[in-house]
N, C-alpha and C positions, 0 to 999 in steps of 0.2 A: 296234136299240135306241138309243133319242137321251137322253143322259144330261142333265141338267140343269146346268151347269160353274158356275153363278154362284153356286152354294152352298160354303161355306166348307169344308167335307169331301167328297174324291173317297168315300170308303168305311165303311161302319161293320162290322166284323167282330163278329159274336155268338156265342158260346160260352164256351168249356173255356179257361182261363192256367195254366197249373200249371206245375211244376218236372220237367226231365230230369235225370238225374241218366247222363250218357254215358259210356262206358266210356270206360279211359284208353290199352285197349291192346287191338291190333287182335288176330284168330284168337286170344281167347283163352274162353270159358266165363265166367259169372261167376263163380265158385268160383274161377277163376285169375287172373281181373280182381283187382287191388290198388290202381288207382287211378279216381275218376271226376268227372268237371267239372260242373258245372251248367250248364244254360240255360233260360231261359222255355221251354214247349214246350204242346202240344195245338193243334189243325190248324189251329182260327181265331187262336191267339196266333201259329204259325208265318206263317200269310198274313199278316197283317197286319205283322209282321217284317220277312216280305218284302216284300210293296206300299210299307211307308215308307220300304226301302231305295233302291227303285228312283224314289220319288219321288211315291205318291201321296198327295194329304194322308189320312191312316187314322186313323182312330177304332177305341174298345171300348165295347162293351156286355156285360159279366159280373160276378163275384162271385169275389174271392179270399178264403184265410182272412186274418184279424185277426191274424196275427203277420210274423213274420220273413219267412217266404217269402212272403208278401202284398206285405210291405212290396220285399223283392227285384224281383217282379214291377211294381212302378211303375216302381222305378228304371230298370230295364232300359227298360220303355215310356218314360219321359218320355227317357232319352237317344237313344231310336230316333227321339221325335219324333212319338211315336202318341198321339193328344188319349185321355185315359182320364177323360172328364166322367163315361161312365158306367158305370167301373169301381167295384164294390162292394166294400165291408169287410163280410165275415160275423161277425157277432155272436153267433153261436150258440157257436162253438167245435169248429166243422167245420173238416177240413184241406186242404189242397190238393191235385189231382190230383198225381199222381205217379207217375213214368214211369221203370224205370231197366234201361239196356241193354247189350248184351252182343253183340260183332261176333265168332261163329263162325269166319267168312271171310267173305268180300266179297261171298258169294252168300248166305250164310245169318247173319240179323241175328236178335234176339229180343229184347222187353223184360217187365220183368214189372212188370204197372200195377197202380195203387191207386184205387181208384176210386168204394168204397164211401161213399154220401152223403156225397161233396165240397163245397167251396166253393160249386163254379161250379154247382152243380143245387142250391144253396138260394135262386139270387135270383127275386125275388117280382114276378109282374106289375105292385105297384104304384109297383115300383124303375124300369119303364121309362117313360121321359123323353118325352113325345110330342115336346116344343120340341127335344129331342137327335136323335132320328130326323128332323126337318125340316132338320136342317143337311147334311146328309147328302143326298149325288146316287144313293149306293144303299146298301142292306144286304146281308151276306150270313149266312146263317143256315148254319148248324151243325149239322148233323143229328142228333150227338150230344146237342147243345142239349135235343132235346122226348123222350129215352128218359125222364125221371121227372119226376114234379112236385116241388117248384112251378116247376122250369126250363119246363118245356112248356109251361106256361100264358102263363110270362113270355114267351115266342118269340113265343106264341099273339098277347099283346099286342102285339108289337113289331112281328107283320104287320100287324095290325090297323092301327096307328099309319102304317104306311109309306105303305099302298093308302090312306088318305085322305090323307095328304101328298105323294101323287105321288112316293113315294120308292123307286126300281128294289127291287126286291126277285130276289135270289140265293140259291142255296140249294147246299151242299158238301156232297153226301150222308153224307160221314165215318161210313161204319158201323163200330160196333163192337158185339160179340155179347153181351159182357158187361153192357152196360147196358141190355139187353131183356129183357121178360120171356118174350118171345115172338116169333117169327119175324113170328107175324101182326100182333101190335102194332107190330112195327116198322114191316111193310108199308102195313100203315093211318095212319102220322100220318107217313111219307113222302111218301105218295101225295096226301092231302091235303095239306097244305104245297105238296110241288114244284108244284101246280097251278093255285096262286095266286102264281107266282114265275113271273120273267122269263126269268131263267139258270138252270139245275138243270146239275149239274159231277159226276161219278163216276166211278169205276170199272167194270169189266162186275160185277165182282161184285155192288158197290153196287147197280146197277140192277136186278140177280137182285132183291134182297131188295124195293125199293120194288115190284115187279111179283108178289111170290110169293103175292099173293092175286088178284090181277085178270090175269097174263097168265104162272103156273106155267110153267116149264117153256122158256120162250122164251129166246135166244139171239141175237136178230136185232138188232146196233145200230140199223137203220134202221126195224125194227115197234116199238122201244122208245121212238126218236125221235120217230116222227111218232104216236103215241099221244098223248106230253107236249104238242107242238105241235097239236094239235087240241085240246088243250084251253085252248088260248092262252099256253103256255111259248114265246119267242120264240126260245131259243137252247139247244140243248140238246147239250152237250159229254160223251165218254165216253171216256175214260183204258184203253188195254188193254197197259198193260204196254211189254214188246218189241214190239208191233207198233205203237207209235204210240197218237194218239188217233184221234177222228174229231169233227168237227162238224156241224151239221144245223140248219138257220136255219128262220124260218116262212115266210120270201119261198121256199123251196123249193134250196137252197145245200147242199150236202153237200163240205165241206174238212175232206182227211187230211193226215194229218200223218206225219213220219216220226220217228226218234229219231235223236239224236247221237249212234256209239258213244262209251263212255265206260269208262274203268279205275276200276271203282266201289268204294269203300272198305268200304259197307252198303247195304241194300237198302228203309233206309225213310227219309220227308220230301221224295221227288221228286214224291208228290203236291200237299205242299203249295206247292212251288217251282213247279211248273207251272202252278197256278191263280193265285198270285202274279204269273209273269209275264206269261201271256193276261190277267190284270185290268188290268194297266197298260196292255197292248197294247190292248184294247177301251177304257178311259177315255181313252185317246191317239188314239181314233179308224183306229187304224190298219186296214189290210186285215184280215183275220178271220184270213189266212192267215200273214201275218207276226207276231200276235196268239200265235197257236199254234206258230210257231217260238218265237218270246221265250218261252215256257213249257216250251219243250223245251230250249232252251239253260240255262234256271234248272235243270232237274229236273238235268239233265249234270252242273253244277257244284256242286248238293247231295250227288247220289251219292259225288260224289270228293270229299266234305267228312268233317269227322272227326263232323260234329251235323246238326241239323237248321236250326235259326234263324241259329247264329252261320255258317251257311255260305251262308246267303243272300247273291245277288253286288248289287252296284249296276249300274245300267243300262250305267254303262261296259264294267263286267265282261264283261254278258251280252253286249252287241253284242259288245265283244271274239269272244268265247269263238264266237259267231256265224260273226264273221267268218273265224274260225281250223279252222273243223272244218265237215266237210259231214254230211249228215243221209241216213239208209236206210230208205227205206221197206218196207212190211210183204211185200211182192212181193219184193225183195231178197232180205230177211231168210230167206222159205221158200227160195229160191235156195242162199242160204247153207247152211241144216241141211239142205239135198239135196243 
């Protein structure tokens, strides 16, 4: 994938900004939780968090509400340094996502979301900006983005916008269950979507659902990959946990990856530290391979963070953290539970 660098934005993130609302105290229940912090939060607000950290120029495309937490949400963005040309004020008098969490123990994390016609799924295709998607070397879309109109439609537009502007288009599968009506509907405007995208990024779960109408039942990273790649997705990335990722290129490239052990504080936002750091790594030209370290070294330092965004590192960080800790692969790892 050859990115376009002379454009004034490495990335535009589309989706979900809403508010976290983090516990203040670790193995506790929320019922025993008594105190808790805010941060910008939802996966494309977190990337993008992270990508400005580490240095790429990042842009938004979404819809917050018209108050206080609207107004929070700039803040936060314009001190990260993230251009929000096309960040929306909702007029209607819809609230913000909202997300608020509770750390069990370090193995078991929980939050309970708000989600019901929010902000960010009332903006209107005629809010996206063609002249804003042209500044931009790529997008990434939000999966979450197309569960309800008029968000979907907006996405709708902002592909549209991209493929005649020669603007990469990317796609985070970000499933969540709650904002579907239907396993199938989900399957269907994933599957469509990832298919006119460059990058398509997920979990194995994630990829269950995009598949649970066209390929039920399958499990095979590599029949998932080259399915999307035959249909001209040039780079198709899958997140599994403790075992690492894997990558799958359309020149015929298959790079694994291993993870960093890590003393984990909660068990969620290592998704999003990970696409963060393979974004920069891929906009930086780098090997594919050290692309997807730098995403593993991010997710490391998110786990052992007390949040999601505020524990995004800078690039010093991650090299740091790189350099300081070695990586186990998934052949290891069964080594290890045997």
């Amino acid at each position: 994938m050859i990115l376009n660098q002379q454009r004034p934005l490495d990335l535009i993130l589309a989706g979900r900004a809403g508010i976290d609302f983090n516990a203040g105290q670790m193995n506790s229940s929320f019922a025993e939780t008594a105190t808790f912090f805010k941060t910008v939060g939802g996966s494309p607000a977190n990337i993008a968090q992270g990508t400005a950290r580490l240095g790429l120029k990042t842009g938004f495309v979404g819809k917050v509400a018209g108050d206080g937490m609207g107004t929070y949400i700039r803040k936060v963005f314009e001190k990260a340094g993230i251009d929000i040309t096309g960040l929306m004020d909702d007029q209607t008098g819809a609230r913000n996502c909202l997300a608020v969490t509770e750390i069990l123990n370090p193995h078991q994390s929980g939050s309970y979301l708000y989600r019901e016609k929010t902000a960010d799924l009332m903006i209107q295709p005629d809010e996206i900006s063609e002249a804003y998607v042209k500044r931009a070397s790529a997008v990434l879309i939000s999966g979450t983005a197309l569960s309800e109109s008029p968000s979907r439609e907006a996405m709708l537009t902002l592909i549209t916008y991209a493929r005649r502007q020669k603007t990469h288009l990317l796609m985070d599968l970000d499933y969540r269950p709650f904002g579907w009506k239907s396993a199938e509907e989900a399957a269907l405007y994933y599957s469509m979507t990832a298919e006119l995208c460059d990058v398509v990024i997920g979990n194995r779960e994630e990829f269950d659902v995009l598949e649970f109408l066209s390929m039920p039942g399958n499990r095979d990273n590599q029949r998932t990959a080259q399915d999307l790649l035959s249909k001209g997705v040039q780079l198709v990335v899958i997140k599994d946990g403790a075992r690492g990722s894997c990558a799958y290129t359309a020149d015929g490239k298959i790079v694994k990856q291993g993870i960093i052990p890590t003393r984990i504080k909660k068990t969620f936002g290592s998704g999003d530290a990970y696409a963060a750091g393979l974004l920069y790594g891929l906009f930086s030209k780098w090997p594919l391979a050290e692309a997807m370290a730098l995403g593993s070294a991010c997710a490391s330092i998110v786990l052992a963070g007390d949040s999601c965004a505020d524990a995004m590192p800078t690039l010093e960080e991650a090299k740091s953290h790189l350099a300081d800790h070695q990586f186990i692969s998934d052949e290891q790892l069964m080594e290890d539970l045997t």
